[in-house]
N, C-alpha and C positions, 0 to 999 in steps of 0.2 A: 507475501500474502498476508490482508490484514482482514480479520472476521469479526464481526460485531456480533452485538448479543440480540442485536436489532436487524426487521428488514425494512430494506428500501432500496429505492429506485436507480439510477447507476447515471454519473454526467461525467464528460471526459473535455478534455484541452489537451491543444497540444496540436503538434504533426497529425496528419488526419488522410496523410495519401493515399494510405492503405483499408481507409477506413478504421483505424484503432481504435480512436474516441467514438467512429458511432455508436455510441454503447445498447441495444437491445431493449425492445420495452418493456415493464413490468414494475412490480415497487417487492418482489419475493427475493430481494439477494441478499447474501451476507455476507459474502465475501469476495473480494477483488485479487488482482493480478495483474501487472503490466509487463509487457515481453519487452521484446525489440521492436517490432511491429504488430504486433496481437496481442491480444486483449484475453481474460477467461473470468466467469463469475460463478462464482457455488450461489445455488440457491437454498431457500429455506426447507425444501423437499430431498435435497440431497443431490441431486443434477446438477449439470455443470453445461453450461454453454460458451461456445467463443466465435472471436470476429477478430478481421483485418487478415493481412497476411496469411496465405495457407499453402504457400507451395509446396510444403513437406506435411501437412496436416495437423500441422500443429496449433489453428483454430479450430480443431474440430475434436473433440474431448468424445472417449466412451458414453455409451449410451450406461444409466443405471442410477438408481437412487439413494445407492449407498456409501458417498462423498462427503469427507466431512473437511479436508483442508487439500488446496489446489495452491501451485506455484508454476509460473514460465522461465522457462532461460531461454540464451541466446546458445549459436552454433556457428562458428567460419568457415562458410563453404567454401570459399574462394580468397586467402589473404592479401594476393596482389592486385585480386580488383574490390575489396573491399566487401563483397559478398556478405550478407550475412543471414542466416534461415532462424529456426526457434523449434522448440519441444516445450510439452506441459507437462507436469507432474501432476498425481491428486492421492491424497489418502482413501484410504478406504476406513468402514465402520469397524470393520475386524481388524485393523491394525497393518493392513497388506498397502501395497503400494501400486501402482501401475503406470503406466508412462506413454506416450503418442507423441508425434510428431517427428523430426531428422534429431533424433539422439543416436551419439557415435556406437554404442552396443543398449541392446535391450537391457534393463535392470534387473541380474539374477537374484534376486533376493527371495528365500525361502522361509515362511515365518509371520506371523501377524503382533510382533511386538514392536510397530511404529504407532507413534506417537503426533510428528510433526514434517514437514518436509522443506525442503530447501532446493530452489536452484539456480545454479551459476552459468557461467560461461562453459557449456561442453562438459561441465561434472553435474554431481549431485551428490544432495546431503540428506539424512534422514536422522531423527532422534530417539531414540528407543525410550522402551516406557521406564527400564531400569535406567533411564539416565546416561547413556555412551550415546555415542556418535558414531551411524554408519556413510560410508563415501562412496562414491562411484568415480571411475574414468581419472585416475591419477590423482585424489584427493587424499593422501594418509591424513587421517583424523588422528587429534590428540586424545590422549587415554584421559581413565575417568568413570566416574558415573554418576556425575553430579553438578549434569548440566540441564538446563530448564526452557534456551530458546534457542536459535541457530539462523544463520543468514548467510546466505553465498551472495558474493560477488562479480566481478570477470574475472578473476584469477585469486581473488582472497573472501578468505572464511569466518566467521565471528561465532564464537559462543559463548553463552551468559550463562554464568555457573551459579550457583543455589546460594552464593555466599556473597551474591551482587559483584561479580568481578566479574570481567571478558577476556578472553582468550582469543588471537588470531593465530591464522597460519594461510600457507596458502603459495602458490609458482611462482609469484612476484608479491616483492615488497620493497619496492623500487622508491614508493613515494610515499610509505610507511604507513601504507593503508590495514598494514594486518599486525599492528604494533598500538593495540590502545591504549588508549591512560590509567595508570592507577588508578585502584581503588576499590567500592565496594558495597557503594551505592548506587548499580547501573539497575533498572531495571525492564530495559528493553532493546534492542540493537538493528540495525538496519545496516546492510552494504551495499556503495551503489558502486561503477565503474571502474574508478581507481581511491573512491573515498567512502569513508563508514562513519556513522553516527551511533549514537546512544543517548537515551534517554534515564535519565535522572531522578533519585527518588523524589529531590523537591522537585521537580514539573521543569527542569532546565534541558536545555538537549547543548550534546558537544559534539564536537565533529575535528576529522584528523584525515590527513591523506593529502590526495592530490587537491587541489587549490584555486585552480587555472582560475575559476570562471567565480570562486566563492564559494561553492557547494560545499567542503568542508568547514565556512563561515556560518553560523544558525545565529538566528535574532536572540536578541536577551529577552528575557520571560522566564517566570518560572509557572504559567500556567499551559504547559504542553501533556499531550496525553499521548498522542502516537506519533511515530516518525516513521519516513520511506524515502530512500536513499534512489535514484537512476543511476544513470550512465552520469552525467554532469551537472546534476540538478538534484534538488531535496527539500522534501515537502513536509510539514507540520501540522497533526490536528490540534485545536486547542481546547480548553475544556469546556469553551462557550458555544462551540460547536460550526468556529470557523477554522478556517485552512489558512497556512502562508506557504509563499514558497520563494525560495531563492537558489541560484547558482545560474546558470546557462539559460537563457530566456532567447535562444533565436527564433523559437515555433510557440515561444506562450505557452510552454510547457512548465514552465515555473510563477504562472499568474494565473493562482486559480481563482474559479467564480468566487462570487460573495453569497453569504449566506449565513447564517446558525444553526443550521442544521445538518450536518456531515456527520457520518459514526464513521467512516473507515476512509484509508486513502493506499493507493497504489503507486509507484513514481518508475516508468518504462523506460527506454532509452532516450526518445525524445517525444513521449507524452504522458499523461498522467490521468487518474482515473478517482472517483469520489464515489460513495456510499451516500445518496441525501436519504436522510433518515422519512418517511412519507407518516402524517398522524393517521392512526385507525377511523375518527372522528372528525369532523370540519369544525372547529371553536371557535364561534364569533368574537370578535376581539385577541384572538389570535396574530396580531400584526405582523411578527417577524419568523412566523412557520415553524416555531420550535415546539411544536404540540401542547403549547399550555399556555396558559393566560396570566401574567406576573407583570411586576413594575416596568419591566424593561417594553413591555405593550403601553404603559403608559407614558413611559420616557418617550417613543416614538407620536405616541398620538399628540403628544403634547407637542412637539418640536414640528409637528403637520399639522397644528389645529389651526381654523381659521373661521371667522364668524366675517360674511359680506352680507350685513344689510340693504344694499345696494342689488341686488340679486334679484331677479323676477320672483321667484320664488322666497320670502323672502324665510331666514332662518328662524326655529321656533323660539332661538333666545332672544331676537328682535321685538322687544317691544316698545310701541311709538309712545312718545313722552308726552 
C-alpha cells in the first residue's frame, strides 16, 4: 500500500476481467492497493472502497471513517486447480487493525499499538509503534525494535530497519527473494511474488529474486521516489512524476499510462493501479497537468508551436509585408 500526502483520482491497466482496473470515480484518494484480482483505495475522509473480485468479500471493505493504511493479499483456495480468492487489511486511527475478506483465521490482535500493515500470501504483518514486528498464520517475525517499514510477499517478508539495512525471512527462499543486499542506505522496500525490491537513498532501486520475466531487473536512474513490486512485474514512480514498469507484460500490467502527474502506484498480480495527482485550480498554460506553470510548459509549447499564415483565419503574428 502506497499513500500520498496528496489527493487524486485513481487509473488502473492491466488484466481488467474482474473489473480490477475499473478504478471508481472521484479525485479524494490517497491511497492504493492492488490484490490478486481486487483493487481497495483509502480515501481523504478515511473510508475505504473496493472493486473486482468479491467472492469471499474481500472487495468489500467496513463501512467507517476511521482508516488511515489499507493492504490486499492473496489466499489458495484450490492449489490443484489454481484457485485463487483475496482478503484486505486496513488500520484503524487508534492503532487497531481489522480484516474482511477469505482470511484463513480472523486476526486476534488485542491492543492499538499499530502503526503500519502488511499483507501476503494467506499471512500478515503489522508494525508496532515501539518498532517490533507482529505476524499472523505461520509468519515468525524477527526480533527487534527498530524497524521503520514492512512488506509481504507470497511466501517472503522484508523489513527496513532505522539504520537503512533490510531484513527478509519468510517459508521459501528458493530463489533468494528474502536474502537482500548489504548495506545501509535502503530507504524503502517492496515485495512482489517471488522477487523484492528496494529503493535507495540516491533515488536508484535494486532488485533480487526470482528473474524469469526481469522483474528483479529495475532501469538505471537515480531519480526514483516509490517502488511496488506484483506477482511478476514491478513498477517505478519517478520524481518528475511519471511511472515505468518492467518485468511480465502479457496483460499491460507493466506499461503504464503516461503522464507527470502520479503520487502513488500499486503493482497486483497481473494489474496495476496509479494515484493521478488532480490540480485544486485549472492553470491556463498548464500544458502537462502537473499543477503549475514552469519551463517544461514551455519546452512543450515550443516543440507544438506553429504559425500558418495560410490559415482562413489568419494568425495575429501574421503580418502582410
Amino acid at each position: 500500500m502506497m499513500q500520498s500526502a496528496f489527493a487524486g483520482s485513481i487509473v488502473g491497466w492491466g488484466s481488467n476481467d474482474y473489473d480490477e482496473t475499473t478504478s471508481p470515480d472521484g479525485n479524494d484518494y490517497v491511497a492504493i492497493a492492488a490484490g490478486v484480482v481486487n483493487s481497495l483505495a483509502l480515501k481523504s475522509d478515511g473510508s475505504i472502497v473496493g472493486w473486482g473480485y468479491n467472492i469471499d468479500g474481500q472487495a468489500m471493505p467496513p463501512d467507517g471513517n476511521d482508516f488511515v493504511a489499507i493492504d490486499t493479499g492473496g489466499i489458495t483456495v484450490n492449489p490443484h486447480a489454481g484457485l485463487l480468492s483475496g482478503y484486505g487489511l486496513a488500520l484503524k486511527s487508534d492503532g487497531s487493525i481489522v480484516s474482511w475478506g477469505r482470511v484463513y483465521t480472523p486476526i486476534d490482535f488485542e491492543g492499538n499499538d499499530l502503526k503500519a500493515v502488511a499483507a501476503g500470501h494467506g499471512f500478515y504483518l503489522a508494525l508496532k509503534i515501539d518498532g517490533s514486528i507482529a505476524g499472523w498464520h505461520g509468519q515468525a517475525t524477527p526480533d527487534g525494535n527498530d524497524f521503520v517499514a514492512i512488506a509481504a510477499g507470497s511466501t517472503h517478508s522484508l523489513a527496513l530497519k532505522t539504520d537503512g539495512s533490510i531484513v527478509g525471512w519468510g517459508s521459501s527462499n528458493y530463489f533468494g527473494q528474502a536474502t537482500p543486499p548489504d548495506g545501509n542506505d535502503f530507504v524503502a522496500i517492496a515485495a512482489g511474488g517471488q522477487h523484492s525490491l528496494a529503493l535507495k537513498s540516491d533515488g536508484s532501486v535494486v532488485g533480487w529474486g526470482r528473474n524469469s520475466y526481469g522483474e528483479a531487473t529495475p532501469p538505471d536512474g537515480n531519480d526514483f521516489v516509490a517502488i511496488a513490486a506484483g506477482s511478476t512485474h514491478s513498477l517505478a514512480l519517478k520524481s518528475d512524476g511519471s511511472i515505468v514498469g518492467w518485468g511480465n507484460n502479457t496483460h499491460g500490467q507493466a506499461t503504464p499510462p503516461a503522464g507527470n502527474n502520479f503520487i502513488a502506484i500499486a503493482a497486483g498480480y497481473i494489474h496495476s493501479l496509479a494515484i493521478r495527482r488532480n490540480c485544486e485550480y485549472e492553470l491556463i498554460g498548464d500544458l502537462n497537468d502537473d499543477c503549475k506553470v514552469d519551463f517544461s510548459d514551455f519546452e512543450i509549447l515550443a516543440d507544438n508551436w506553429l504559425i500558418d499564415c495560410n490559415l482562413e483565419l489568419p494568425d495575429p503574428a501574421c503580418v502582410p509585408k
